[in-house]
DRENDO-699913 format. One record per residue (C-alpha): residue in three letters; residue number from 1; z, y, x. Coordinates in steps of 0.001 Angstrom, whole numbers, plus 500000, padded with zeros to 6 digits. Layout:
! DRENDO-699913
["ALA",NUM,[Z,Y,X]]
...
! end
This chain:
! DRENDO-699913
["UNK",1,[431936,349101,512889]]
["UNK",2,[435643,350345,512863]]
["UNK",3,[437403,349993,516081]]
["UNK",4,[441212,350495,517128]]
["UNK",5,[443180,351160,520087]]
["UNK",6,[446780,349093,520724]]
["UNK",7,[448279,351367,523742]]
["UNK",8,[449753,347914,525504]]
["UNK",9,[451198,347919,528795]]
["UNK",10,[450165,347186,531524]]
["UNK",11,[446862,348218,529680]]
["UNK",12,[445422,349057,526181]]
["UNK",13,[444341,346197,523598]]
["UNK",14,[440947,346681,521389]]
["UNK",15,[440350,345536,518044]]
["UNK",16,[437040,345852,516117]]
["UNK",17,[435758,344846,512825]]
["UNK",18,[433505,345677,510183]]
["UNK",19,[429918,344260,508974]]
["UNK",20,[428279,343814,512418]]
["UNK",21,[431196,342583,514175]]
["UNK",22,[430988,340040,510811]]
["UNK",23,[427535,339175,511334]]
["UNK",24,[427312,339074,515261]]
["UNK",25,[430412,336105,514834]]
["UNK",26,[428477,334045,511951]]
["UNK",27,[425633,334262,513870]]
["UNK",28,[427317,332574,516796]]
["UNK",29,[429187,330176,514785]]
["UNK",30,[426165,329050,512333]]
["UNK",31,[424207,328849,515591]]
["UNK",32,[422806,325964,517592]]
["UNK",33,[424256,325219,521276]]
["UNK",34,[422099,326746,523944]]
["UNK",35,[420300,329270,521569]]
["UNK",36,[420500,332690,520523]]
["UNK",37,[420598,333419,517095]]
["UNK",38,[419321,336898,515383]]
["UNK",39,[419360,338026,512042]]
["UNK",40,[415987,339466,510670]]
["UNK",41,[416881,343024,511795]]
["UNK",42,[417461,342596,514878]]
["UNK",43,[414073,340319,515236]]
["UNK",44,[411815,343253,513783]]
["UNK",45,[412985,345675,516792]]
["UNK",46,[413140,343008,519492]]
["UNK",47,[409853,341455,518905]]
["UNK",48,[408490,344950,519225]]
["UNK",49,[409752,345126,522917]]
["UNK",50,[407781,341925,524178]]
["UNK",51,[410320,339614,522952]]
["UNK",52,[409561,335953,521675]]
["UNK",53,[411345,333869,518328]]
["UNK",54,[410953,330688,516914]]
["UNK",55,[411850,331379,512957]]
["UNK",56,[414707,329483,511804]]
["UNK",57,[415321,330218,508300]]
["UNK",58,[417759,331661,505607]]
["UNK",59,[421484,330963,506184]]
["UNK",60,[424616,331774,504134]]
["UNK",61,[426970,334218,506241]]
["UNK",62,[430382,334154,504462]]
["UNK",63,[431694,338241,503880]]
["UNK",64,[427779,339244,503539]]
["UNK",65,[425455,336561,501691]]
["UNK",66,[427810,337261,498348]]
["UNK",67,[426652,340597,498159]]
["UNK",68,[423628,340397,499973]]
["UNK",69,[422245,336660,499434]]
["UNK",70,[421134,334791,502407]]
["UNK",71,[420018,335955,506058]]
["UNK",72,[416730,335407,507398]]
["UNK",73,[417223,334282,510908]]
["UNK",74,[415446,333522,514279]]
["UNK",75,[416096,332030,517827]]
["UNK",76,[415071,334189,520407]]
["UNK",77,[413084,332389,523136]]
["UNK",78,[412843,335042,525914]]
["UNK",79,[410644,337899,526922]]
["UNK",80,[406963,336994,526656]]
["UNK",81,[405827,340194,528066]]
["UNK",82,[407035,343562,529645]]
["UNK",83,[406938,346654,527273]]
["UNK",84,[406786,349974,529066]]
["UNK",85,[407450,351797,526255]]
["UNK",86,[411186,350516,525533]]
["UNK",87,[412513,352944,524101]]
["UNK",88,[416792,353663,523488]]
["UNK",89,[418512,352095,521258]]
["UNK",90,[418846,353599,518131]]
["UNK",91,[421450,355152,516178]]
["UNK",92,[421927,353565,512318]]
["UNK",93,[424486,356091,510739]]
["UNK",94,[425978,357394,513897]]
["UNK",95,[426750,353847,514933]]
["UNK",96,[424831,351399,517230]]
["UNK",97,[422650,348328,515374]]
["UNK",98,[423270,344928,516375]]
["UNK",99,[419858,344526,517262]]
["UNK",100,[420546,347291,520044]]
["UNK",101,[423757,345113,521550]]
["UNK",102,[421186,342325,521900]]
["UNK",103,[418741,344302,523665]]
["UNK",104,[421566,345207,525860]]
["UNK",105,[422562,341763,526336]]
["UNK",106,[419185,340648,527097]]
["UNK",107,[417288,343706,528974]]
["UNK",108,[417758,343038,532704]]
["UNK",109,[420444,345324,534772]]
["UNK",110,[418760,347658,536825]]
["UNK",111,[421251,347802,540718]]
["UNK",112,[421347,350863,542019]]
["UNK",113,[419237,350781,545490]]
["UNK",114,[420829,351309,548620]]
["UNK",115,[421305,354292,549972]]
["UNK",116,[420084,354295,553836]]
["UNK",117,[422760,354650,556820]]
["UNK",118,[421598,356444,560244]]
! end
């Protein structure tokens, strides 16, 4: 993933591109309302964490099937148990997998607790 920097005012604009940006749009727009669609990568790590997927088969992702052929994909369905062992996201080539964006997306946000007042 490439990104850039516009310095705007009143405040910056971000672009970003490359392969996952790529696949993270396809798999939004070859997707099915009220679903979240993940390519196969992405499945193998989140199934590992207690996540559920209903398989839904081989698509063609325009900028990656020509060189790659088709994508297996998969819904995901929601967490069918907790995994105490979740471990960080990891690091493909110095940059972040999509798979670790969706665990992002999808692992619940942690508040920080109140701190007491005498």
């Amino acid at each position: 993933m490439e990104t850039r920097i516009y310095k705007l005012k009143p405040r910056p604009q971000y672009d970003i591109w490359g392969k996952t940006v790529n696949l993270a749009s396809r798999m939004d727009s070859t997707g099915v309302s009220g679903k979240i669609q993940v390519p196969e990568e992405t499945y193998l790590i989140l199934k590992e964490r207690g996540f559920a997927f209903e398989y839904r088969g081989e698509i063609y992702v325009k900028g990656i099937s020509e060189q790659e052929g088709k994508i297996r994909t998969h819904f995901l369905l929601g967490r069918v148990q907790p995994n105490p062992l979740i471990m960080q996201p990891r690091k493909i080539t110095g940059q972040y997998s999509l798979a670790a964006v969706v665990l992002g997306l999808v692992e619940p946000r942690q508040e920080p607790s109140p701190t007491p007042t005498s």
